[in-house]
C-alpha positions in Angstrom: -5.8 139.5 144.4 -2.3 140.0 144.3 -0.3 143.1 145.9 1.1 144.6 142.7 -3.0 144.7 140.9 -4.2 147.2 143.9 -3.8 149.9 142.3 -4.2 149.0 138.9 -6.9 147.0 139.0 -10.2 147.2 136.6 -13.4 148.9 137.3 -16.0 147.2 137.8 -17.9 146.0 135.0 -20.6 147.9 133.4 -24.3 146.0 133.2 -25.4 144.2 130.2 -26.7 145.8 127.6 -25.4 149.2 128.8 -24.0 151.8 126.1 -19.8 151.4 126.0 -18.2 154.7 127.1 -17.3 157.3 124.4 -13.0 156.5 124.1 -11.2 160.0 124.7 -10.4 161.9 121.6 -7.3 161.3 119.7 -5.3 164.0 118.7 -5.1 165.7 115.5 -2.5 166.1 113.2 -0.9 168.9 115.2 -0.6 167.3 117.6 1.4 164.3 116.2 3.3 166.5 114.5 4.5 168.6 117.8 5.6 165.3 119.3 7.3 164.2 116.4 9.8 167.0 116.5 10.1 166.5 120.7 13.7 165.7 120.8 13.8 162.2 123.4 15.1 162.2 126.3 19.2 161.0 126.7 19.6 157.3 127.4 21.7 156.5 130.3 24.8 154.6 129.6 24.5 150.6 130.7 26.0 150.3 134.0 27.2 146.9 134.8 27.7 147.1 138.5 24.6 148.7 138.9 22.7 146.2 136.8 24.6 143.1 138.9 23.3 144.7 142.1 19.9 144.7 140.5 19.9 141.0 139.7 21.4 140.0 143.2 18.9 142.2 144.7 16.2 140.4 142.6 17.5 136.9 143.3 17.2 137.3 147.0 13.4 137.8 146.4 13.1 135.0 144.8 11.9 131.8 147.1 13.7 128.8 146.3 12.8 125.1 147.1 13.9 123.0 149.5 16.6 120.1 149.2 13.7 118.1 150.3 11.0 119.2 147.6 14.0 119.5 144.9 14.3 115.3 145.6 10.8 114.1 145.9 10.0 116.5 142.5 13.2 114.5 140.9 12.3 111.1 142.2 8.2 111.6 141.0 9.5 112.7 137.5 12.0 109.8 137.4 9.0 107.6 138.2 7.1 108.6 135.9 9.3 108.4 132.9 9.7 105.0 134.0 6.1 104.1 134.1 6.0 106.3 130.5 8.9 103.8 128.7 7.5 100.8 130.2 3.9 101.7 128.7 5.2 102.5 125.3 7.3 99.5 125.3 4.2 97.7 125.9 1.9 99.4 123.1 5.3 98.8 120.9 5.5 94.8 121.6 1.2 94.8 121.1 2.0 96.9 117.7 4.9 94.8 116.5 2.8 91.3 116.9 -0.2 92.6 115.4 1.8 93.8 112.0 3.1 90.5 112.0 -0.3 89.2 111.9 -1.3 91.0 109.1 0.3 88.2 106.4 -1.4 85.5 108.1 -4.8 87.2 107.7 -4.2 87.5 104.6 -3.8 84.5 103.8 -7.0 83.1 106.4 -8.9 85.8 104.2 -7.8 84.2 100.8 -8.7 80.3 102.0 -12.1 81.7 103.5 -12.7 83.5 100.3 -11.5 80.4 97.9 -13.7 78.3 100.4 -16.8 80.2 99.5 -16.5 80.4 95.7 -15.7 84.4 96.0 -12.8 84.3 94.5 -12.1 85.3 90.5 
């Protein structure tokens, strides 16, 4: 389980075939109405310095890769766009021959055809 989920994690889950739990009763229309008229809190002002030091702060957490890793990940994705375009070139070339085919059967299909007597 992760650190930040220790607190918040679920309970445990009830048996099978057990009743649900009643949810908590919502509140009427009193009480909507009492925190419709709450005036909100003030927003604080956007503080740039504050919110750079935030993102540093956050950035150092963060663990980056290694030259090493950052190379072999580039050269296995290189790789395999290589071995990608090589295998649709392939299927391209099968493709293209076969289309070109396709008059020449149709003409073996008309001399079998005339051959036979099936033809009108």
């Amino acid at each position: 389980m992760a650190k930040d989920q220790g607190a918040n994690a679920p309970a445990a889950r009830r048996p099978k075939g057990a009743a649900r739990p009643t949810p908590p009763a919502k509140p009427g229309a009193a009480g909507a109405a009492s925190r419709a008229a709450a005036p909100a809190p003030p927003k604080t002002p956007f503080n740039p310095t504050q919110f750079a030091r935030e993102v540093r702060a956050e950035g150092r957490k963060i663990t980056w890769t290694s030259w090493k890793e950052t190379w072999i990940t580039s050269t296995m994705v290189f790789i395999m766009v290589a071995v990608t375009s090589l295998f649709f070139f392939v299927v391209d070339i099968v493709l293209r021959a076969l289309v070109q085919l396709l008059p020449q059967v149709d003409v073996l299909i008309t001399y079998v055809s005339r051959l036979l007597g099936l033809a009108g």
